[in-house]
Structure formats: C-alpha cells, structure tokens
C-alpha positions as CSV (number, residue, x, y, z in Angstrom):
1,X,-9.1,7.2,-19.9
2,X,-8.2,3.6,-19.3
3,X,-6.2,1.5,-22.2
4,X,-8.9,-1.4,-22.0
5,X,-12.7,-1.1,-20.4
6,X,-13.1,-1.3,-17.2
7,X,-16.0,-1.2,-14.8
8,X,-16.8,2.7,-14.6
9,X,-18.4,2.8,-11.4
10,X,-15.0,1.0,-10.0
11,X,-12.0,3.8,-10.1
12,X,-8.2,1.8,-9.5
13,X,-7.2,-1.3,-8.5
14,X,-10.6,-1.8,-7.5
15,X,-11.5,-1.7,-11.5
16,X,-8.8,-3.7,-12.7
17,X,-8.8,-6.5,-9.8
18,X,-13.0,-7.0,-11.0
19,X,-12.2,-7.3,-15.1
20,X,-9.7,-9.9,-13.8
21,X,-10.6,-12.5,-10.5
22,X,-9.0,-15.2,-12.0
23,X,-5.5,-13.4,-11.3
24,X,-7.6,-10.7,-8.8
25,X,-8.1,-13.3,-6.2
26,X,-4.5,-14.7,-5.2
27,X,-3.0,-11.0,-5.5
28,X,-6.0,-10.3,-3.3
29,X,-5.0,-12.9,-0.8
30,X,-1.7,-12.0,-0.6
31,X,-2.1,-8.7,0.4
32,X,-4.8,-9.9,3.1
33,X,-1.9,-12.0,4.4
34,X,0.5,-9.3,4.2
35,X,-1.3,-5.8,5.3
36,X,-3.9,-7.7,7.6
37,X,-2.6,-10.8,8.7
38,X,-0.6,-12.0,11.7
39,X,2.4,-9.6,12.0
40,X,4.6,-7.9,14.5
41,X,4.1,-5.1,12.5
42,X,0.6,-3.2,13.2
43,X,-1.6,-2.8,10.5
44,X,-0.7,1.0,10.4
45,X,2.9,0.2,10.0
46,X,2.0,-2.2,7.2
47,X,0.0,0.6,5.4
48,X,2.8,3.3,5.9
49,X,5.3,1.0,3.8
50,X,2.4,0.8,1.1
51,X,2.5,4.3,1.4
52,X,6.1,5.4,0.9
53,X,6.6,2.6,-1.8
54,X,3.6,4.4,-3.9
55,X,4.4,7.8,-3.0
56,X,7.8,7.4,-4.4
57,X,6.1,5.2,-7.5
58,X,4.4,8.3,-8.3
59,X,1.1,6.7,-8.4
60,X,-1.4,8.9,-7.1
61,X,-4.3,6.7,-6.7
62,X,-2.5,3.9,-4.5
63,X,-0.7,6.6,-2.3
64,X,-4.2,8.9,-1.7
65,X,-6.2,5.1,-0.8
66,X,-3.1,3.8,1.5
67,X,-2.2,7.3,2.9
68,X,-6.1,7.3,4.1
69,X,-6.0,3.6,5.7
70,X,-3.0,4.1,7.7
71,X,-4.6,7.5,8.7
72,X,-7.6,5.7,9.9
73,X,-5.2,3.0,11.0
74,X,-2.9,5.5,13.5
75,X,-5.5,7.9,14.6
76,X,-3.8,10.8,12.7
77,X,-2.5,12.5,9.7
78,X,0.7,14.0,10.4
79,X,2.8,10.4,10.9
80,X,1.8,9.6,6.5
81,X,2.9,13.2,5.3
82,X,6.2,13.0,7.5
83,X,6.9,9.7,6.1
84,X,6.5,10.9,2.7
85,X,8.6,13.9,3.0
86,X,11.4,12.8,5.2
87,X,11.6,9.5,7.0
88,X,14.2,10.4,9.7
89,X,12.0,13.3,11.0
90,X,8.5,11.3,11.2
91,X,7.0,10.1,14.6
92,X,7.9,6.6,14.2
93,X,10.5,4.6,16.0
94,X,13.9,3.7,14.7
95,X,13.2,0.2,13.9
96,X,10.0,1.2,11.6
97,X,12.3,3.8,9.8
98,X,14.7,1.7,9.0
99,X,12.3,-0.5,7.3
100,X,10.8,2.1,5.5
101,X,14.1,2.9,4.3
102,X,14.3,-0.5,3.1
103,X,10.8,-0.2,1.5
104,X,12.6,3.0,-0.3
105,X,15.3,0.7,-2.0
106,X,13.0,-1.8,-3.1
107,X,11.1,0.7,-4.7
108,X,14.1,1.6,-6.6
109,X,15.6,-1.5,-7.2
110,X,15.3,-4.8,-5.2
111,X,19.1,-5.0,-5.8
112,X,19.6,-1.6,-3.9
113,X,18.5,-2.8,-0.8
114,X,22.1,-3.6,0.6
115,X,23.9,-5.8,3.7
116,X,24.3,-2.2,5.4
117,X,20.5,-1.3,5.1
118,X,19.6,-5.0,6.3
119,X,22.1,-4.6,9.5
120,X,20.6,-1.0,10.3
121,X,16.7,-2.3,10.6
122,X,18.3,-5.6,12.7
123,X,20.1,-3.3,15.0
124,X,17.6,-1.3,15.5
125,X,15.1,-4.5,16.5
126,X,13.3,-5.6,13.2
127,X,13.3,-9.0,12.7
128,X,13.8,-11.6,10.6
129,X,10.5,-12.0,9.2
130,X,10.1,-8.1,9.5
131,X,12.5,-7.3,6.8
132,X,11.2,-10.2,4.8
133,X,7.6,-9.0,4.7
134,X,8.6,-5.3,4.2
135,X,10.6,-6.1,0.8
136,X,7.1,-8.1,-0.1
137,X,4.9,-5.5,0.8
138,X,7.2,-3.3,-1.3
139,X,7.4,-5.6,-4.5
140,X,3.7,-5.7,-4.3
141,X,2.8,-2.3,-4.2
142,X,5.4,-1.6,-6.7
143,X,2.9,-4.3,-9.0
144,X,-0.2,-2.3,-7.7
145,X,1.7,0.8,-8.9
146,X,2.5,-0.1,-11.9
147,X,-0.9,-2.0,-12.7
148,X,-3.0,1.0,-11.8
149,X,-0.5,3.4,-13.7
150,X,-0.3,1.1,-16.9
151,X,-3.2,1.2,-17.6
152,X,-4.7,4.0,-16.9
153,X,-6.8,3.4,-14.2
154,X,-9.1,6.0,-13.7
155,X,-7.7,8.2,-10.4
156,X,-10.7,10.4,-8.1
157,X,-9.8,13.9,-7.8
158,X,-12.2,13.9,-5.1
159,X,-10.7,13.7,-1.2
160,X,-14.2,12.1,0.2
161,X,-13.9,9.1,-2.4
162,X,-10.0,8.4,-0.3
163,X,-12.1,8.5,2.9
164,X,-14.3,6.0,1.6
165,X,-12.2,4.1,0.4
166,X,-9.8,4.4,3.4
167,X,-12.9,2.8,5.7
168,X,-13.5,0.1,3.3
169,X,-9.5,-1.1,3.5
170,X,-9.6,-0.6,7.3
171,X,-12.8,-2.0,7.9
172,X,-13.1,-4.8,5.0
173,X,-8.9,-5.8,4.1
174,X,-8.5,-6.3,0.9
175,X,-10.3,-9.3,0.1
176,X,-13.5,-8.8,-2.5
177,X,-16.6,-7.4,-1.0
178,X,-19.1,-10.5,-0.4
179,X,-21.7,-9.1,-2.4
180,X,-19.7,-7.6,-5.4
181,X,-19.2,-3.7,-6.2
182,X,-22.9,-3.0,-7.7
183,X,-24.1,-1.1,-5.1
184,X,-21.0,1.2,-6.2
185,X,-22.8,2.3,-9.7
186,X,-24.2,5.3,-9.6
C-alpha cells in the first residue's frame, strides 16, 4: 500500500508523477529529452541503461516497464535479460557495454564511475556527449527508483499490464497523455 494516496487506477511513476505535475512535468521533460530525443544512441539503447540502472536498484516496477520498451524498442527479448545478468556476454557492441558499465557505477555511486571506466567507453567509440547522457539517464532512473520505491508505489504483478505499458512508452515517450489517465479507471 502506498505511504500517501495516490490515483488507484494509476500503478508507479505513472501515479506519483499525476498527484504531483507541478514537479511531474520538468522530470517529465527531461526524460523526453533524454530517452526520446536527438541521440546517437537509439532509443533501445537509451531504454537498456534505464534498464540495468533499475534492475540493479531493485525496483521491480521501473525495470518490468523499461525492460518491456526496449523489448519493443529492439525487436526482441533476449538483448534485456543478457544485459541484466551479465553485460559482457549480451548482443550488444563494445561501445554500448562499456556504457552500461558506466550506468552500473552510477547506480552505485556517481563517484565510482572512474577515469579507467571513462577511457574504456572512449576507446571503444562512445562519445563525449554519450557518456554525458548515460550518467544522466542513470542519475534519473536512480530518482525514478527510488520515488516509486519510497513510497510505495503500487507494482502490477500482471505481465500484460508491462506490455501495455511498454507500447505506451514506445509509442507516446514519456510526456503526459493529452487527455489525462481517466480512461485508465476501471
């Protein structure tokens, strides 16, 4: 059960971000700018760093709702679970694994990320701007993690809900719906 009330018919973020706009809508924008916006990095990529960063956070909700855009986003499944489990074996290139690796350390600590790490993802292609917006997409979803975590937000159990809410990420980013959530309540 939450730790305030929230809108029952909206489960994580999605609840919290709606009993909030006034500080909903420029986290909202920034991750529009970030996960959708102009980037070297494809949207997939984006949504795998979401990914690892909440995986690792523990938070269920945020890893099952990115795991299932960057599913939709890549055409497949297995590239999400590999990443998960073990970075160096997943079908990505070198480049992207080093950035997830750097991902990793900002989950644990923005001061772990190191010189060494920094060299690896340049040497390996990633830009400037690449490792830039990979520490911010990590510091944000390590907010979104720890938002939706504490306070309670209330996490589906059911897989068809992530699917949903997969094609709404892909297919909408992650600015407010036009019309509101209403047409959520059941």
């Amino acid at each position: 059960m939450p730790h305030i009330p929230l809108p029952s018919h909206l489960p994580g973020i999605t609840g919290l971000l709606e009993y909030s706009q006034d500080t909903a809508d420029p986290i909202r924008e920034l991750t529009q700018i970030l996960l959708r916006g102009d980037s070297t990095l494809s949207q997939g990529e984006r949504e795998l760093v979401a990914t690892v960063v909440s995986h690792n956070n523990e938070c269920t909700f945020c890893t099952t709702a990115h795991t299932a855009a960057a599913d939709l986003l890549l055409g497949e499944s297995v590239t999400c679970e590999m990443v998960k489990k073990d970075i160096d074996a997943a079908p990505v290139s070198s480049k992207m694994k080093a950035l997830l690796k750097i991902a990793k350390l900002v989950q644990q600590s923005g001061k772990a990320v190191t010189e060494e790490a920094v060299s690896i993802a340049k040497a390996e292609g990633a830009t400037d701007l690449e490792i830039h917006d990979t520490v911010l997409i990590a510091a944000l979803f390590c907010l979104y993690n720890r938002y939706v975590d504490g306070l309670a937000s209330v996490t589906p159990t059911n897989p068809e809900f992530y699917e949903y809410l997969g094609e709404r990420i892909v297919n909408h980013g992650y600015n407010r719906l036009p019309q509101g959530y209403d047409h959520l309540k059941k």
